[in-house]
C-alpha positions as CSV (number, residue, x, y, z in Angstrom):
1,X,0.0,0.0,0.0
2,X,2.8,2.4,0.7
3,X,4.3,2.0,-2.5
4,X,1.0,2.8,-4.3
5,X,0.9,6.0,-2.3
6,X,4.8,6.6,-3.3
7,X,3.8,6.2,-7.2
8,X,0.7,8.6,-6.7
9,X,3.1,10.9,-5.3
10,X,5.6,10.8,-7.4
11,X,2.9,11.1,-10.6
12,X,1.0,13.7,-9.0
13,X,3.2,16.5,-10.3
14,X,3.3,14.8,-13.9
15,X,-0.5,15.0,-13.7
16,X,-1.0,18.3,-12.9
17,X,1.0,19.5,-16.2
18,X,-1.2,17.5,-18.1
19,X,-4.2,18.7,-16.9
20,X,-3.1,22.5,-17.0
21,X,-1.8,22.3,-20.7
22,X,-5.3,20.2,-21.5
23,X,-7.7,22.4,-19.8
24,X,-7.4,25.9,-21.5
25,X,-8.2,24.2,-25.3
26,X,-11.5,22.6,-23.5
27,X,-12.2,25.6,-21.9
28,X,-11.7,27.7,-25.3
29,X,-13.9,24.6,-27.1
30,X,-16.8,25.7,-24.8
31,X,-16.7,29.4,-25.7
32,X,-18.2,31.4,-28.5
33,X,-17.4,33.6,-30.9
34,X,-14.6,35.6,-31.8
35,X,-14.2,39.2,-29.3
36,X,-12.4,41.1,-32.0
37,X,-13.9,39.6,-35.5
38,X,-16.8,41.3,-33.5
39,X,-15.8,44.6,-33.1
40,X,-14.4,44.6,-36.5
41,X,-17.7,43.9,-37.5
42,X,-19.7,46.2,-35.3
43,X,-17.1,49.1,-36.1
44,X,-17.8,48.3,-39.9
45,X,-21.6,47.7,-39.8
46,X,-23.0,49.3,-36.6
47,X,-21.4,52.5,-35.6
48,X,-22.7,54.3,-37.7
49,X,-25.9,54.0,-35.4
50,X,-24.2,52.7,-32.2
51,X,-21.6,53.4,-30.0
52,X,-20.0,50.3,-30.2
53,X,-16.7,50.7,-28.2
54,X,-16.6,50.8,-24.5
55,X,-15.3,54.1,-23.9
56,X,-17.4,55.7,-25.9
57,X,-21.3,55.9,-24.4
58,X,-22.6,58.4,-27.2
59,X,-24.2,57.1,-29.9
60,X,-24.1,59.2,-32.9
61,X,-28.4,58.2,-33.3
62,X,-29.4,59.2,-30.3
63,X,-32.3,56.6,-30.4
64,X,-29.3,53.8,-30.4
65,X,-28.3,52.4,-27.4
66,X,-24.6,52.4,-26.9
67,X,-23.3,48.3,-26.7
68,X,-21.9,49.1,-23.2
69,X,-25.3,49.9,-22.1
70,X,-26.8,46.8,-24.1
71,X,-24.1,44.9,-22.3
72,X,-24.6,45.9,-18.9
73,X,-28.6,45.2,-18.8
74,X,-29.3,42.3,-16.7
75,X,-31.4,40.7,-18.9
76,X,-28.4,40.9,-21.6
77,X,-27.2,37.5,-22.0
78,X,-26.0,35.5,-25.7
79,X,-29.6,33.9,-25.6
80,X,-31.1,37.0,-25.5
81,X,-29.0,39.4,-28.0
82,X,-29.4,35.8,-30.5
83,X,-33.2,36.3,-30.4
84,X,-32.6,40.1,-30.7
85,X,-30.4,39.7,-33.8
86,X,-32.6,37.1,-35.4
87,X,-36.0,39.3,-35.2
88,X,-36.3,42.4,-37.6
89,X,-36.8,45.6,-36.0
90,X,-38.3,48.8,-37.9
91,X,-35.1,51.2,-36.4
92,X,-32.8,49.1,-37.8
93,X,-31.4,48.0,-41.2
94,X,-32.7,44.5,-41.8
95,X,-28.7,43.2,-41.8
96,X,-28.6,39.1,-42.0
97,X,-25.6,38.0,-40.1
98,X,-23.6,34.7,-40.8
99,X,-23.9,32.5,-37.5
100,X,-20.2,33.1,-37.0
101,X,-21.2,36.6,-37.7
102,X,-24.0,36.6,-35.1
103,X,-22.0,34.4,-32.7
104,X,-19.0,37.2,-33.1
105,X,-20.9,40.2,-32.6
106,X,-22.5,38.8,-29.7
107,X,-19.0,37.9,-27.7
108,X,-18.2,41.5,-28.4
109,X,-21.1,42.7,-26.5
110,X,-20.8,40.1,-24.0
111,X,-17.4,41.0,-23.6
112,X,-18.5,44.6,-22.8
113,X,-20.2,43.3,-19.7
114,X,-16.9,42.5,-18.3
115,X,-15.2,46.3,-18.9
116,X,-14.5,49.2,-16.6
């Protein structure tokens, strides 16, 4: 029995490197989207309306919501801004987003959340 416990030991150290050069690539398997394909696309496609970088809170329509302020709502999650990007709205151009696209735009904004 003390030699089992000796091996553990001895492989507990060999372990822990695996585990800690594996885990990152599953964590990164479980995200979504893409945070700066996203702002390149919101910078392109929606700033003309929004205020789409975090330091900035003015939009240049007025009636837009800045995406920091979209970001920090509670109800803001990625379910949410996917039904909001999937449903046409009269105050906005009827854009159709790829699902990489869609699933880029929304890390952005998701990513917002998470800024000073």
């Amino acid at each position: 029995k003390l030699e089992n416990e000796m091996t553990i030991i001895r492989l507990m150290p060999i372990v822990t490197a695996i585990v800690a050069m594996i885990l990152p690539g599953i964590i990164r398997a479980q995200e979504f989207g893409d945070v700066d394909k996203g702002r390149d696309f919101a910078v392109r496609f929606c700033a003309n309306c929004h205020a789409v970088d975090e330091r900035n809170n003015a939009s240049p329509e007025p009636a837009a919501p800045p995406f920091k302020s979209v970001a920090d709502m509670p109800s803001t999650t990625r379910l949410a801004l996917t039904a909001w990007l999937q449903s046409s709205h009269p105050t906005m151009p009827n854009l159709i987003l790829s699902s990489e696209e869609k699933d880029d735009v929304i890390a952005y904004i998701l990513h917002l959340k998470d800024s000073p």
